[in-house]
N, C-alpha and C positions, 0 to 999 in steps of 0.2 A: 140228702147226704152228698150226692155228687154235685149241686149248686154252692154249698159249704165246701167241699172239698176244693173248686174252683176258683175260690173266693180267696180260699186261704192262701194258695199257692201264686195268685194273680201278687198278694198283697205282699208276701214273701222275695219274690218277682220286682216288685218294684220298690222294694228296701234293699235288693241288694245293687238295681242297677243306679238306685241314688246314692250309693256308700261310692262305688264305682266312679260315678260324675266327679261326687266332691274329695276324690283320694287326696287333692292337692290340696285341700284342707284338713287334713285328719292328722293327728299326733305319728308320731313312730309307733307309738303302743297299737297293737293288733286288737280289734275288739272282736270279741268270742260269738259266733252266730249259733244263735239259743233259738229252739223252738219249746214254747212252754204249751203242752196240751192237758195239763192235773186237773180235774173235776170234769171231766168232759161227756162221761157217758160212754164211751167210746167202749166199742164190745172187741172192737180191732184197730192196729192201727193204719192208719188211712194209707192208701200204696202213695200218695204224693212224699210221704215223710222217707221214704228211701231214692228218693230223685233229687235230695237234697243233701250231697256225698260232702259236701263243705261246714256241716252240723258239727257244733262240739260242744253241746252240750243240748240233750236233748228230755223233759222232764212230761212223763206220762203218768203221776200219781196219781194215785185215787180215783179210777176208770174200771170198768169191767172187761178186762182184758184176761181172756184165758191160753191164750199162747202165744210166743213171739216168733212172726216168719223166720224163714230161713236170710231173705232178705237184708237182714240184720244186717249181715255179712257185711252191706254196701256201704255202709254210714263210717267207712275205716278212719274218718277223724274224729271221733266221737272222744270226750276228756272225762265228759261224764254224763251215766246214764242211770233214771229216777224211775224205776217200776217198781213202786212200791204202792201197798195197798190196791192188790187187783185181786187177780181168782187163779192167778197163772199156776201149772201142777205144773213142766218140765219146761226147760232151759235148751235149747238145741245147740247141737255140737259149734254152729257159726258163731256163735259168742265171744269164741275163743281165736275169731279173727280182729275182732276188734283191739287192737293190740299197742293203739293212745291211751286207751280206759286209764281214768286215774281215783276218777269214782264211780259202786256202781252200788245204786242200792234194789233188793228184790225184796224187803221188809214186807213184811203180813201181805205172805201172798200162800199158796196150798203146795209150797215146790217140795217131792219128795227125794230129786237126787238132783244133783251136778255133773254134767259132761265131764271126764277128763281135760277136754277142753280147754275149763275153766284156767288151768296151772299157766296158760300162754300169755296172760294177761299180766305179765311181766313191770309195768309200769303203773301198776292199780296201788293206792296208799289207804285208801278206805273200803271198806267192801260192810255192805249191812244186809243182815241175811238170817234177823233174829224173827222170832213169829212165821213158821212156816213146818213143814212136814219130816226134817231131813233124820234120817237114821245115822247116814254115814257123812263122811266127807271125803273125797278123792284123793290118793295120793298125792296128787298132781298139785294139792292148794300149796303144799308146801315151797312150790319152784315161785311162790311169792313171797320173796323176799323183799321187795322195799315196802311192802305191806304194815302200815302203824297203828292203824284203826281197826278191828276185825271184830264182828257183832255178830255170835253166832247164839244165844240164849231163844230161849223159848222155841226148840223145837224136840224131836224125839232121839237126838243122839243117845249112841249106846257106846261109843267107841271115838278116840281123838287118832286120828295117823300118829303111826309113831317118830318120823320125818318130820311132824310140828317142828323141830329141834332145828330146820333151817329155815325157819321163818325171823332170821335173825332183825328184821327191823321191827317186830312188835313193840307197840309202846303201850297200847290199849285190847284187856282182850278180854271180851264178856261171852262167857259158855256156860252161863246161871239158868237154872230151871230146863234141864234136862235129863234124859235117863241113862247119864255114865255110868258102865259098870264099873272102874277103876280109874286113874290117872295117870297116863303114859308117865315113868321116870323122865322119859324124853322133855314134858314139860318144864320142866327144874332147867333146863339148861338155856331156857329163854332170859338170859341172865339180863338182858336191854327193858326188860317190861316198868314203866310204871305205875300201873291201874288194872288188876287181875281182878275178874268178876266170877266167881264158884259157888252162887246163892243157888242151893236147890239142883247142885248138875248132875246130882244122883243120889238114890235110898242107902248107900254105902259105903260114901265117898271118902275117902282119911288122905287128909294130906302128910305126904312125907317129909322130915327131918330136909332131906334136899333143898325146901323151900325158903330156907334160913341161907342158900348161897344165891340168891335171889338180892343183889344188896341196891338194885334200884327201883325195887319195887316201892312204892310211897303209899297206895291203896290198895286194900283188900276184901271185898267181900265176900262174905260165908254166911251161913246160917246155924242156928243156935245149936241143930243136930251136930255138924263139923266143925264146931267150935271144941266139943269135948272132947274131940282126938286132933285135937290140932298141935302142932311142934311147941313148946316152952320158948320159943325163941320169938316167937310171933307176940305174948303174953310181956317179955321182956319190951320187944319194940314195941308194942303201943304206946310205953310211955315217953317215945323219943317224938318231939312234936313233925318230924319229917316223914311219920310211919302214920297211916290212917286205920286201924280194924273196926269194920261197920261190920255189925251182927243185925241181918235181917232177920 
């Protein structure tokens, strides 16, 4: 592991100091320094990967990785960061330094909560966080506002913040196959959204009349249960061809 570890960092090493040599050939366009480690086996990540503070985009998919150091911290030019498909249970409060993030995915991994933290990441536009353990979500997700992409489906939510309501850049937001017990009013006022995902986000779920002031919404998914108390307004716009309703 440390002959690999050496190896990689040597080869790292000598791509950045030939970017270097030949600057007076290179475009104006900055090109993005990626380290790709997905399918690696990796139980942890290697300490050379935080000695490399010029990363901005760094992808650790599909490894066996069950926690991420504190060292996180160091990587502060990171654009975007790929942990998804590992074993990871918790998220440590230094996440929330990394503060270029602009994508971050933690998809099908065991995470039961989110640091507060998380809300610092002020510059994030996607975040994928569906397949995983979470009951709640932190107040604090809401101070993501240029946030467009937001993939929270498939874990054990019982509850949305009721401050959703300044996550004014949503455009995409999938919280299907979960165990809501109601739906914040607050939701309705996400008036920017156009592709809302509600397949399965609770045994109870009725959406409100509210949803009909909703006018840039273009997609909708439900399921055949919340179909039957769904607003009259929804039943109208299906037939407008700019309104999609998909009953899973």
């Amino acid at each position: 592991m440390k002959l690999q570890s050496l190896l990689i960092t040597s080869f790292i090493g000598f791509l950045l100091i030939f970017g270097s040599c030949n600057s007076k050939y290179a475009t104006k366009k900055k090109t993005k320094l990626r380290l790709n480690l997905n399918n690696k086996g990796l139980t942890e990540i290697p300490s050379y990967v935080f000695n490399l503070t010029d990363l901005e985009v760094l992808n650790l998919h599909n490894n066996k990785l069950t926690h991420i150091p504190k060292e996180i911290r160091l990587l502060t030019n990171l654009k975007k960061l790929v942990l998804s498909r590992n074993d990871i249970i918790s998220i440590p409060e230094e996440i929330g330094l990394l503060v270029e993030l602009e994508e971050l995915s933690l998809k099908a991994n065991k995470i039961e909560f989110l640091p507060n933290s998380i809300g610092n990441l002020v510059k994030l536009e996607l975040f994928r966080l569906n397949f995983n353990r979470l009951t709640s979500l932190p107040e604090s997700i809401s101070n993501l506002q240029y946030l467009s992409h937001f993939y929270v489906g498939n874990n054990l939510l019982l509850t949305l913040p009721k401050s959703i309501d300044k996550m004014t850049g949503l455009r995409e937001f999938e919280i299907g196959r979960n165990n809501l017990q109601y739906l914040p009013n607050e939701l309705y006022n996400l008036t920017s959204l156009n592709s809302l995902d509600l397949t399965f986000s609770g045994p109870e779920i009725n959406i409100s009349d509210q949803i009909c002031q909703m006018r840039n919404l273009e997609t909708l998914y439900i399921d055949g249960g919340t179909l039957s108390f769904a607003p009259r307004c929804l039943t109208v716009r299906s037939n407008n061809f700019r309104f999609n309703l998909i009953v899973r």
